[in-house]
Backbone as a ProteinNet text record, in pm:
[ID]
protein_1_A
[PRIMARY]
XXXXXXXXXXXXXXXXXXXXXXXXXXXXXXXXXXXXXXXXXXXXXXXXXXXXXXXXXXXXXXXXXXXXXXXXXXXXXXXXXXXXXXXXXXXXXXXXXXXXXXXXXXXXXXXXXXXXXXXXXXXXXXXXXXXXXXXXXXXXX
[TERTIARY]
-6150.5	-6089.6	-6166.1	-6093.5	-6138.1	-6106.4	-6193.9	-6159	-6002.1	-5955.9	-5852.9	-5769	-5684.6	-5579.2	-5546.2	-5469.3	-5459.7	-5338.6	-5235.3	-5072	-5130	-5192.9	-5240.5	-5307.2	-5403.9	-5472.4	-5388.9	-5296.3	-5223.8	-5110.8	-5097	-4994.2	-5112.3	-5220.5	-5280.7	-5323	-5388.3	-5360.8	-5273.7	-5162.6	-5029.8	-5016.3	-5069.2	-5052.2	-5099.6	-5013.7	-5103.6	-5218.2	-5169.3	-5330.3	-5293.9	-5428.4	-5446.1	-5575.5	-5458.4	-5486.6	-5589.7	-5705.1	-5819.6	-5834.9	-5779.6	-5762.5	-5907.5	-5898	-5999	-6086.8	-6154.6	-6187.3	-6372.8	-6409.6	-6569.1	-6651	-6704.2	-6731.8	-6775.7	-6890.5	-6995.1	-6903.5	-6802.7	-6729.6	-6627.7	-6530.2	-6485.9	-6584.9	-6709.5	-6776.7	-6766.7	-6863.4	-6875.5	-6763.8	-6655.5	-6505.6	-6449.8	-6509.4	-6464.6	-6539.5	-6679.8	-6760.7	-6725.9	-6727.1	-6732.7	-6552.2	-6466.3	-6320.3	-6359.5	-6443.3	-6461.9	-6361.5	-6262.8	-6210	-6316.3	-6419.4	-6505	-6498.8	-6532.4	-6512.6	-6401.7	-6258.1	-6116	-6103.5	-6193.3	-6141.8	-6252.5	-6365.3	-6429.5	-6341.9	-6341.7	-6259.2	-6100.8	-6006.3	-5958.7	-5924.1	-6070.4	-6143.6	-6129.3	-6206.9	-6219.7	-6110.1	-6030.4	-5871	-5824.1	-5870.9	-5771.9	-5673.3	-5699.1	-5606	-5643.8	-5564.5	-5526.9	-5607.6	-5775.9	-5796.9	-5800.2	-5737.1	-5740.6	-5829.6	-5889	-5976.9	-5946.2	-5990.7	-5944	-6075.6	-6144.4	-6212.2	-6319.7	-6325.8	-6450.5	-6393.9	-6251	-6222.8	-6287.8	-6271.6	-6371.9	-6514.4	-6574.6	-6705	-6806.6	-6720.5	-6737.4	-6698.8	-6653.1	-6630.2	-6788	-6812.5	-6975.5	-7072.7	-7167.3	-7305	-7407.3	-7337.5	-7429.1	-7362.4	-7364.2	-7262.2	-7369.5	-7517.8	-7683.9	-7644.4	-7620	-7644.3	-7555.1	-7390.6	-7313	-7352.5	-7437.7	-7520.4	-7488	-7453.3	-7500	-7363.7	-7280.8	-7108.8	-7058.8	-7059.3	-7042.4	-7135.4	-7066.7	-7191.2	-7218.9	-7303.5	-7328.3	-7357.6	-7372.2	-7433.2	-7265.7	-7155.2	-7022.1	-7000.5	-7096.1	-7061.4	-7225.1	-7246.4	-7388.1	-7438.2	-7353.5	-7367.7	-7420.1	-7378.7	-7372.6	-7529.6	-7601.8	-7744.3	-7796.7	-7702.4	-7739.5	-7591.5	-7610.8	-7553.7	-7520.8	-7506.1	-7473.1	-7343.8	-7290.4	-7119.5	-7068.9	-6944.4	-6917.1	-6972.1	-7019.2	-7089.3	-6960.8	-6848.8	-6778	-6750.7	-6851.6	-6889.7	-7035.8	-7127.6	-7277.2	-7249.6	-7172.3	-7231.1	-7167.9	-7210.1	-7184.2	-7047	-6945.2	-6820.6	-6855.2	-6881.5	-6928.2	-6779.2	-6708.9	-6544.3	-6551.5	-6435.4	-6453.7	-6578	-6631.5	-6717.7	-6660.7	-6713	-6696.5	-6625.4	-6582.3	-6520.3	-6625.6	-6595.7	-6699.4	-6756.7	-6678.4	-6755.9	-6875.3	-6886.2	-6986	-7074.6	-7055.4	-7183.6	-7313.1	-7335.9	-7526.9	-7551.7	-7443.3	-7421.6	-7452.8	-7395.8	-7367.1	-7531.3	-7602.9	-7709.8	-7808.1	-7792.3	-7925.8	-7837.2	-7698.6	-7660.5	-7675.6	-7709.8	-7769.6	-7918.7	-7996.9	-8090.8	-8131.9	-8040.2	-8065.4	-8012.1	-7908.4	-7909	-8000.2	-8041	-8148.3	-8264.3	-8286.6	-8402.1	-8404.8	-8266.5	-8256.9	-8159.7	-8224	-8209.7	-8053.2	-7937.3	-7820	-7737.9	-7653.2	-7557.1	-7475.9	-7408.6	-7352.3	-7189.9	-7060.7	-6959.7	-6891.8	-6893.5	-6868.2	-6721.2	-6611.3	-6495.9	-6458.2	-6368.9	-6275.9	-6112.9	-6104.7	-6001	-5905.1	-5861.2	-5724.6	-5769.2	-5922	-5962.2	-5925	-5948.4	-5948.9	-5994.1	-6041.7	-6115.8	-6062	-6027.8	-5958.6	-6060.1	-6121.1	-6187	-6090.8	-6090.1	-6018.5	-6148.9	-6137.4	-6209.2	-6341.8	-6438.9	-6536.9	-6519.5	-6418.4	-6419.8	-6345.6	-6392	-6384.3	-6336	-6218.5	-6135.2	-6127.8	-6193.8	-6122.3	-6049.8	-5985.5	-5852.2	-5922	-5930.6	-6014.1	-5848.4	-5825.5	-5735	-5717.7
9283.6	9267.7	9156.8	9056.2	8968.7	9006.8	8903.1	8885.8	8923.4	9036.9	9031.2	8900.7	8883.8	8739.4	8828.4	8697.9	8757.5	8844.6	8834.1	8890.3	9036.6	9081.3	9172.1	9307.8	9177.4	9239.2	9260.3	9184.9	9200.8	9357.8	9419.1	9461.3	9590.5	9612.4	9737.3	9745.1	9642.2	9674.9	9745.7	9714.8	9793.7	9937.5	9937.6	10062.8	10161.4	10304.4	10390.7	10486.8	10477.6	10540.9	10490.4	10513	10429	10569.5	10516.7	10661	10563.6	10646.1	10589.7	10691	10641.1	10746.5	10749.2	10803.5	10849.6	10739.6	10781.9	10688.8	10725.5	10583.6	10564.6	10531.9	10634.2	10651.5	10470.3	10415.4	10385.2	10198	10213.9	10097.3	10024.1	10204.3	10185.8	10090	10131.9	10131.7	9987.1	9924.4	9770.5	9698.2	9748.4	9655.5	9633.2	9730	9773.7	9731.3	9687.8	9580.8	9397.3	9347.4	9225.5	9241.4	9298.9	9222.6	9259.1	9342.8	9365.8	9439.7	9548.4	9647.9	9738.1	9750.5	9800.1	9840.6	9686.7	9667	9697.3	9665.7	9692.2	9882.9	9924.5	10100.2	10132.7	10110.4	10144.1	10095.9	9992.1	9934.2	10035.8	10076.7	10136.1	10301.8	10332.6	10498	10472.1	10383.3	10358	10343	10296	10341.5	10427	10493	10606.6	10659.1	10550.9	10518.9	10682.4	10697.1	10811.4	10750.2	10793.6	10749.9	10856.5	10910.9	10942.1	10971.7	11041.2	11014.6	11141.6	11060.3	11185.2	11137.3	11268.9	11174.9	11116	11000.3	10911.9	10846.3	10837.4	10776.7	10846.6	11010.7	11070.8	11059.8	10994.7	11004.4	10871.9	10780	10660.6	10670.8	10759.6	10808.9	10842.3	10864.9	11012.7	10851.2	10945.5	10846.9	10787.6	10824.3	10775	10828.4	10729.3	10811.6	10806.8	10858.1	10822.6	10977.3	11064.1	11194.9	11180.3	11100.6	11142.9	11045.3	10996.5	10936.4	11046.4	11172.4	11268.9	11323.3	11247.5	11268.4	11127.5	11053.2	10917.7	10805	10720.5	10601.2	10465	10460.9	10365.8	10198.6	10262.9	10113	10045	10089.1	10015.3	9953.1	9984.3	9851.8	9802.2	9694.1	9628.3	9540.4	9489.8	9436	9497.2	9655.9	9744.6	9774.3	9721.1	9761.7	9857.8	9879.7	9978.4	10062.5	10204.5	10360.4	10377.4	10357.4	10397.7	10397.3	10443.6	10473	10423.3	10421.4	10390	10481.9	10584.1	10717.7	10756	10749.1	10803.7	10966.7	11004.3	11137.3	11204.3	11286.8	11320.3	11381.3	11434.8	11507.6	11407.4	11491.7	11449.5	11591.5	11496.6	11576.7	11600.2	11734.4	11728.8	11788.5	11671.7	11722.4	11727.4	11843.5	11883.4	12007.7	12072.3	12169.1	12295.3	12325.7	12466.1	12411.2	12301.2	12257.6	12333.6	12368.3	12387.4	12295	12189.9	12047.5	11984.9	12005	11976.9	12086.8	12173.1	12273.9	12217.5	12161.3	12121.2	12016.4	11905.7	11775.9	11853.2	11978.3	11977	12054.2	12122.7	12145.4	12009.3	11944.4	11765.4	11722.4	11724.6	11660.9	11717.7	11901.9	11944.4	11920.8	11889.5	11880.2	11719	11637.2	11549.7	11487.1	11584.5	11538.4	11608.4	11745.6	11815.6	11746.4	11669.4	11585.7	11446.1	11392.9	11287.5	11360.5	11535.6	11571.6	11559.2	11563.7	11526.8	11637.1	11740.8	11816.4	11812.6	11936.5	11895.4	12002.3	11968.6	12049.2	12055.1	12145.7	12186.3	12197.7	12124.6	12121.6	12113.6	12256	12250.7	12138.4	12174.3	12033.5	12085.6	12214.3	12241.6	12241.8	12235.6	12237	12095.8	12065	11944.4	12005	11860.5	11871.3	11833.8	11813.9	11714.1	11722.4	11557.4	11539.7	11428.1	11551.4	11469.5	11467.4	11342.5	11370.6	11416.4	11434.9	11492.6	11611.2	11737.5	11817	11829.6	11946.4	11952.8	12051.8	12033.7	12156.1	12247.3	12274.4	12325.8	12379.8	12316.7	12418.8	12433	12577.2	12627	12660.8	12644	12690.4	12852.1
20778	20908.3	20980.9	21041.8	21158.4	21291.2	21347.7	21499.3	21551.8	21589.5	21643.7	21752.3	21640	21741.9	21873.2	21925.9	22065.2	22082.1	22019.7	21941.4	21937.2	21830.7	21789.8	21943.5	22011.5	22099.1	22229	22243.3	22339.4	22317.6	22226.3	22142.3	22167.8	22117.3	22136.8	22283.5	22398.6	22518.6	22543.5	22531	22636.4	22556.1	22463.3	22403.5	22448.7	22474.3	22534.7	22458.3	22328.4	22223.1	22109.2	22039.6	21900.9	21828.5	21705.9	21637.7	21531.9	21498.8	21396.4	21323.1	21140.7	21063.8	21003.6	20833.1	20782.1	20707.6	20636.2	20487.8	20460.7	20450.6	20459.3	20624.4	20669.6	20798.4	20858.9	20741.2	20743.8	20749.3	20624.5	20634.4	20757	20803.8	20899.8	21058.9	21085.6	21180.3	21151.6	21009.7	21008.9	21063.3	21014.9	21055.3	21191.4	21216.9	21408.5	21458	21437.7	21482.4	21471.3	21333.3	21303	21392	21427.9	21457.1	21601.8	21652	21779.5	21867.8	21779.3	21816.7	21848	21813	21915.6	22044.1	22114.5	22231.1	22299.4	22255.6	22281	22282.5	22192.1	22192.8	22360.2	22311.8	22466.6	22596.3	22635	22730.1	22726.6	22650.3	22676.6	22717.6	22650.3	22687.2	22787.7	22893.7	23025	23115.8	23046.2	23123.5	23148.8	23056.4	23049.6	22935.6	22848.7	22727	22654.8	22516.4	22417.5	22301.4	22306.6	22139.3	22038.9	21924.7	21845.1	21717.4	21701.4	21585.3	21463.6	21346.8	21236.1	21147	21116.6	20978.4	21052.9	20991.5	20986.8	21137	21166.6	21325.4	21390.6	21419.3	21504.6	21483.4	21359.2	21341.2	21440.8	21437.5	21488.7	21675.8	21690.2	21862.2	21915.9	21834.9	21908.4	21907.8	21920.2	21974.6	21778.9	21691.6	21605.3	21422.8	21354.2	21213.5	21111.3	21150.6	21043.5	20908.4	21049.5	20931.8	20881.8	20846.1	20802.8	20626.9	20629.1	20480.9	20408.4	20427.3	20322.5	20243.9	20301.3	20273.4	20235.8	20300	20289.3	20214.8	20182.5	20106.9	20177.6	20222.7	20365.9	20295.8	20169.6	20047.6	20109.2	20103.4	20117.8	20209.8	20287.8	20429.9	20432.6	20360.8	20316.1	20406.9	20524.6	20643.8	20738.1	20755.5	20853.5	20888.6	20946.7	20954.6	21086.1	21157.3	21283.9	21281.4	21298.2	21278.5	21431.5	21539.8	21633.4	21667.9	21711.5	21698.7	21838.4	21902.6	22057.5	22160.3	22117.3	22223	22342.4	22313.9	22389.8	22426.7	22353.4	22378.5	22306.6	22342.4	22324.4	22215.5	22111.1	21980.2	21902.9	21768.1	21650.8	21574.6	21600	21550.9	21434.7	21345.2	21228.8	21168.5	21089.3	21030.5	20888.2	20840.6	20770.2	20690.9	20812.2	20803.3	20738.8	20690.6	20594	20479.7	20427.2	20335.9	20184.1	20056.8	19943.3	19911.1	19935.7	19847.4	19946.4	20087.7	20127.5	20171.9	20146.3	20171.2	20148.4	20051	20055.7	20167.7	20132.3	20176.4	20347.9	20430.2	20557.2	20573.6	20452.3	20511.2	20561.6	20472.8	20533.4	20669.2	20656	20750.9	20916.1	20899.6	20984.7	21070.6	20958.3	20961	20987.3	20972.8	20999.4	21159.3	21195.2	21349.9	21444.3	21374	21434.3	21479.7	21423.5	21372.6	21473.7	21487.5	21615.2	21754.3	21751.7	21858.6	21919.3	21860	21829.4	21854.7	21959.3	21939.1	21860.6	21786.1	21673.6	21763.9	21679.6	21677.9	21567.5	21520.5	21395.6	21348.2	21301.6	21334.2	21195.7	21156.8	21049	21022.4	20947.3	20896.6	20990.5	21011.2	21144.1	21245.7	21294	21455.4	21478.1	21642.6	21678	21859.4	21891.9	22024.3	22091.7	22257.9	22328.8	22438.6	22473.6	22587.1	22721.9	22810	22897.9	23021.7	23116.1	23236.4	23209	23121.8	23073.8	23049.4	23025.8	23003.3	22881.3	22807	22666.3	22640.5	22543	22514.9	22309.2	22276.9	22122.6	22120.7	22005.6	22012.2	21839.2	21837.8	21659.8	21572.5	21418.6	21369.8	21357.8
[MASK]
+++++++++++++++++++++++++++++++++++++++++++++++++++++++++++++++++++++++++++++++++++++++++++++++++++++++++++++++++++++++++++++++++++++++++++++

């Protein structure tokens, strides 16, 4: 991904939310940096805008995607040298929790936000969160 043209950027302005799906937490983040949708998703939090996150989109919302090394392979974005996410909200959405396949993977990853002092929310594949106004809603499956 590049620098978002102006076509493009003009086109997600007026938009009222933008949905950020899944994949590699670690790759997603690099890309949303170097095109500087970054900047474009914050600036529209601040509006007021609808951001969306699923996956690794919600992982990249919170304040930092370090512990998620233990699920993800961070070697894939080889550029990516700083883990801090847009911080549009203080925890670390931990998705896909209770899954079998990450059970060990979610013990380090506990322990590793423990560790940079990090709230965690623990969110199964049917939960989902909604932060409006600073207030925070789960809705659990």
């Amino acid at each position: 991904m590049h620098e978002l043209n102006a076509s493009t950027r003009s086109i997600v302005e007026r938009s009222d939310a933008v949905f950020l799906g899944g994949g590699n937490t670690f790759v997603l983040l690099d890309e949303l940096r170097k095109s500087h949708f970054d900047e474009l998703l914050i600036k529209m939090h601040h509006t007021g805008k609808i951001l969306i996150g699923e996956s690794a989109g919600a992982l990249v919302l919170g304040p930092t995607i370090e512990p998620i090394r233990f699920i993800d392979e961070p070697e894939r974005a080889s550029e990516l040298s700083e883990f801090t996410g847009l911080c549009l909200f203080p925890f670390l959405p931990a998705v896909h929790f209770g899954r079998s396949e990450y059970l060990e993977q979610y013990t380090s990853i506990i322990r590793a936000a423990f560790s940079l002092g990090l709230p965690m929310l623990a969110l199964r594949d049917a939960d989902s969160v909604w932060i409006r106004r600073g207030l925070m809603e789960l809705r659990a499956a």
